[in-house]
C-alpha positions in Angstrom: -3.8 20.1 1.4 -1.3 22.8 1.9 2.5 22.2 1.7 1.8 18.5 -0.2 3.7 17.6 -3.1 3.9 14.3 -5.5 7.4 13.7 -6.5 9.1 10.4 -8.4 10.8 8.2 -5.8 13.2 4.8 -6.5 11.3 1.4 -5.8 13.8 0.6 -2.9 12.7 4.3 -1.0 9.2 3.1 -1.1 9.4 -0.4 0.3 9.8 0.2 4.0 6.3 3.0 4.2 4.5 0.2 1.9 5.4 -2.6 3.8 4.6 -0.7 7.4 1.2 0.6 5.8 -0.1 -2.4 4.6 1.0 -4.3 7.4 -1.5 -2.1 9.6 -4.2 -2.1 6.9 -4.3 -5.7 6.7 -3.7 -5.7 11.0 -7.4 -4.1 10.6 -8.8 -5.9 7.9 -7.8 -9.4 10.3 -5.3 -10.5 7.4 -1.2 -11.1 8.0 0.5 -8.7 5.0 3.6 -10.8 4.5 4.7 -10.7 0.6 7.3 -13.5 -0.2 9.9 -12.3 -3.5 12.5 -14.3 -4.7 14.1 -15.3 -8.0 15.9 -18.5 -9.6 18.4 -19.2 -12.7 19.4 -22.0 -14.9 22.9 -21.9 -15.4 24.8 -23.4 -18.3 28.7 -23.9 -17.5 28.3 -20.6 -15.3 26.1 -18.4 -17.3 22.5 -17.8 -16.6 20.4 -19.1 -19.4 16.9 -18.7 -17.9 15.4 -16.8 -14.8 12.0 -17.1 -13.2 11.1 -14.7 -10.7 7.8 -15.1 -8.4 5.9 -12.6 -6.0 4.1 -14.2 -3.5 0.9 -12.4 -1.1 -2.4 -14.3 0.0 -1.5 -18.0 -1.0 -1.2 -16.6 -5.0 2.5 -17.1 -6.4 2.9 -14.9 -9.2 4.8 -15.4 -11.6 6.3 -11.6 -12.4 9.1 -13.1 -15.1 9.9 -16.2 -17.1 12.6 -16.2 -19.9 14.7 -18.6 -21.7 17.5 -17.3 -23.3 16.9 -18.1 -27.1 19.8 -20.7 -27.9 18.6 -22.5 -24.9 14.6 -22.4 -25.8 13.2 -25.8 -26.4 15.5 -28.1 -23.9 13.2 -28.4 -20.6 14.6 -25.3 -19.0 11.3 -23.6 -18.8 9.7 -26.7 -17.3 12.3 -26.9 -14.5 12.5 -23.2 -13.5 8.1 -23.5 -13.1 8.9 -26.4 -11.6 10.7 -25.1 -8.8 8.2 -22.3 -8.3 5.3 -24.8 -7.8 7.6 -26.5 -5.6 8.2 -23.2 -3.6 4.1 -22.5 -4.4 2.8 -25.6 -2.4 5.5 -25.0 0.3 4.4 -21.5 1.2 1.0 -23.2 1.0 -0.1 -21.1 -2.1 -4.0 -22.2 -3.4 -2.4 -21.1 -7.2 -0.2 -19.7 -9.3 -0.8 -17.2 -11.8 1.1 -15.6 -14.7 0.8 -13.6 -17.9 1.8 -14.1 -21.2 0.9 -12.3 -24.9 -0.5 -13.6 -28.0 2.7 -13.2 -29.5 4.1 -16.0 -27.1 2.3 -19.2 -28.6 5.1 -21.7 -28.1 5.1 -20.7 -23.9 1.4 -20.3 -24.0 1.2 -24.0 -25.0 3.8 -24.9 -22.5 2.0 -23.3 -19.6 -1.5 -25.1 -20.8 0.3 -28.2 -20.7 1.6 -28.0 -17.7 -1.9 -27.2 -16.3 -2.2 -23.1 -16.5 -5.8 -22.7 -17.8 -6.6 -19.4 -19.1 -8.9 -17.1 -17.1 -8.8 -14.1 -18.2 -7.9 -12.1 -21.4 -7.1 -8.6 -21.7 -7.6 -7.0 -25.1 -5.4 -4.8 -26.9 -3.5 -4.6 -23.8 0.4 -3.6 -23.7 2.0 -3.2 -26.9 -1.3 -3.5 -28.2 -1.6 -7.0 -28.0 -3.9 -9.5 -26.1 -2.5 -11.0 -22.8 -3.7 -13.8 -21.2 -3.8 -14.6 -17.5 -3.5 -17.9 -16.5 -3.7 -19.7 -13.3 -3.0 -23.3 -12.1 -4.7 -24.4 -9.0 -3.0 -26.3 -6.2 
């Protein structure tokens, strides 16, 4: 096609022909394309300590983010901030949330199977050369 050209554009340039084109793809596929971002902290005396941040699209809340800060690991906080995205979850009356995590994350891994994530999927040698499991908990 004549006169085309790719180029490297900033997220936030994107959004509004993404969110208009998908929109009227979905319009013809008979589906509502309505995606649902938003993020929570823990805070300890003021400072964030953990953050959790969850994409939601299709009754699926993924979870894009979890961290703990290290000092902090160990003391619930991980608990509370999935917590409050199940809470959000079954409010926006997601079906399930999903998440990733790697091999080299055993301790959350363990959390998230406790707390009902089951593992469906592993990827092999995936980023960093690691395996990643995907996980989901039904609601």
């Amino acid at each position: 096609m004549e006169g085309l050209r790719i180029k490297s554009v900033k997220k936030k340039e994107l959004i509004s022909f993404r969110n208009k084109e998908w929109t009227k793809y979905n319009i013809d596929l008979g589906r509502k394309y309505k995606p649902y971002n938003t993020c929570f902290v823990a805070l300890a005396k003021k400072k964030i300590v953990g953050s959790i941040e969850v994409s939601i699209l299709g009754g699926v809340a993924y979870i894009c983010n979890i961290i703990v800060a290290k000092k902090f690991r160990g003391k619930g906080i991980a608990i509370l901030l999935l917590k409050k995205i199940e809470d959000l979850a079954l409010k926006k009356k997601c079906h399930k949330i999903t998440l990733k995590t790697s091999e080299q994350h055993k301790e959350a891994l363990s959390l998230y199977k406790k707390l009902g994530f089951k593992i469906d999927a592993i990827m092999k040698d995936d980023k960093f050369h690691k395996d990643w499991y995907h996980l989901t908990k039904k609601l």
